[in-house]
N, C-alpha and C positions, 0 to 999 in steps of 0.2 A: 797242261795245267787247266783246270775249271775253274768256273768262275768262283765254284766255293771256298777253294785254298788264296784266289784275291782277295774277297773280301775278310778274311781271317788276317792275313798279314793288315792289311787298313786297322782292323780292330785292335792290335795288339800295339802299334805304333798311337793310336790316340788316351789308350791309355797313358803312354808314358807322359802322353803331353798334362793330362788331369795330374797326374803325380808331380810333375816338375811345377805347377802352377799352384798346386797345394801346399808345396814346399815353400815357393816364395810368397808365399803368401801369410805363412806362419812364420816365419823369415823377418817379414815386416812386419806382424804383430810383438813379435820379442824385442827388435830395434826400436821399438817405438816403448813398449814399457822399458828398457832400459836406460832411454834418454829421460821419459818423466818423475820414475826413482833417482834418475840419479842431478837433478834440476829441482826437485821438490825440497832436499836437505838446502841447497842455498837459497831458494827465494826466501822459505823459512828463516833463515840466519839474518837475510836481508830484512824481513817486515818486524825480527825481535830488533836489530840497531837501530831502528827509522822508529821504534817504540820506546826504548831507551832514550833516542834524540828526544823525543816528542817528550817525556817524561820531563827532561832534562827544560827543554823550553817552557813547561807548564811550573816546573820549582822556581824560573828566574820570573817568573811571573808572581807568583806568590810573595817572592820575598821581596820582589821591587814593591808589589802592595803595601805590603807593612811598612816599608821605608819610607814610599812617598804619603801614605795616608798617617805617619807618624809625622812628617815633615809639615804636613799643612795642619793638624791638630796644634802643632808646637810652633807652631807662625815662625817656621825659619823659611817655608814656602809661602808665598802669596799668590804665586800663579808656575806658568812651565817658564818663562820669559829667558831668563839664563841658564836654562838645563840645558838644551836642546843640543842633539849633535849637529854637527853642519860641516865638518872638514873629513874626508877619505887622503890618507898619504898625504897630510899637512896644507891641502889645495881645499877651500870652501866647493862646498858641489851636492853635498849629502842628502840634503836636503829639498835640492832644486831637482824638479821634472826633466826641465831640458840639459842638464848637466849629464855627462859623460860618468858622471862619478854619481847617480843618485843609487840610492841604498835598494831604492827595487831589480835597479841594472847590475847590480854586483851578487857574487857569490854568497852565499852568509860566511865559507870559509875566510873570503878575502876579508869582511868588514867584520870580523874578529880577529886574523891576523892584525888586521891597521889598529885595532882598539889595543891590543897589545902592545904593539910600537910606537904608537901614540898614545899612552895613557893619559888622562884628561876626569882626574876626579869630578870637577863638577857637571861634565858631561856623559860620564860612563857609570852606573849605578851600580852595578857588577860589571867585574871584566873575570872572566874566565873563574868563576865563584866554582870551585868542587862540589858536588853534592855529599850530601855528609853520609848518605847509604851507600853511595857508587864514585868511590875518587876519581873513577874513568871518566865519568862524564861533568861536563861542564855548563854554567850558562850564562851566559854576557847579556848584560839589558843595557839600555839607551833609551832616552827619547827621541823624537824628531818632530818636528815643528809638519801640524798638516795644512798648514796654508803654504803655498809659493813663495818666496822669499822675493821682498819687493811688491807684493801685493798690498793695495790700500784695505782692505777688512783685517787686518792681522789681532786675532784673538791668542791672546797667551794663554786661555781659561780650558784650551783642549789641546790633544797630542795625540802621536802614535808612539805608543811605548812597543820598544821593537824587543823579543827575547827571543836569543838564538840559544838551540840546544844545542850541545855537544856531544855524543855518543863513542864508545868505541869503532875505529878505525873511522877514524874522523866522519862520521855521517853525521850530519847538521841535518834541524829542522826550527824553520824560526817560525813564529809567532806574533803579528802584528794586531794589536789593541788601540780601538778609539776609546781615550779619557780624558774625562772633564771633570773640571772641580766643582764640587759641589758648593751650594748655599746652604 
């Protein structure tokens, strides 16, 4: 055997090796377009319900406008002083920072369920109000008091009007507004 039929065998074995490395290699290019076609239909599904929600929190804003700025034109409002929410699951907390129960620590799911089981007209401005283009979706408004409860500045002349969207397959998105009444 000469050394020219060695190195002929070496040639034809490193070929195979470029082949099997090309192989996986487009291998992994198809695995990967088939995980991002098939991940791009659901984000998509995901950004339309989170825009839905979002929809849904921007109509319970609108229509608590009308409500509370009909309220204070027609002097049944003087200020926020007894709107405000303040109890989660019938316990005072809602409202407070260091509370276990305050509205920024909880779900928006949770603090729409509670507004349900605890309805509280003078407290809830909408609870679960249907939109009139989209029965699916919902939106619950509330106030809350943005001072501390127990604090000595306590202004009833501003709030956080909280509006939680409700979307299909219950995606929530809520909506917190600093308002003040005007002079």
């Amino acid at each position: 055997m000469n050394r020219r039929d060695k190195d002929n065998r070496r040639e034809r074995g490193s070929g195979l090796i470029v082949i099997i490395m090309i192989v996986a290699f487009m291998l992994a290019v198809g695995m990967l377009l088939l995980t991002v076609t098939g991940t791009s239909p659901k984000v998509s599904d995901s950004m339309r319900l989170q825009g839905m929600a979002f929809d849904s929190a921007e109509a319970g804003f609108n229509s608590a406008w009308i409500v509370l700025n009909d309220a204070f034109l027609n002097k049944v409002y003087s200020s926020f002083g007894s709107h405000y929410r303040t109890q989660f699951n019938g316990a005072e907390g809602l409202d407070d920072p260091l509370s276990p129960s305050y509205f920024r620590g909880l779900t928006d799911e949770q603090i729409v369920d509670d507004c349900a089981a605890h309805p509280d007209p003078a407290t809830i401005i909408f609870n679960s109000e249907p939109l009139a283009t989209d029965p699916r979706c919902t939106f619950t408004v509330f106030l809350i008091n943005d001072e501390a409860p127990g604090t000595i500045a306590a202004d009833d002349n501003d709030c956080i009007l909280v509006c939680i969207g409700r979307g299909p397959r219950n995606t929530y998105k809520r909506l917190e507004i600093v308002i003040e009444v005007g002079s």
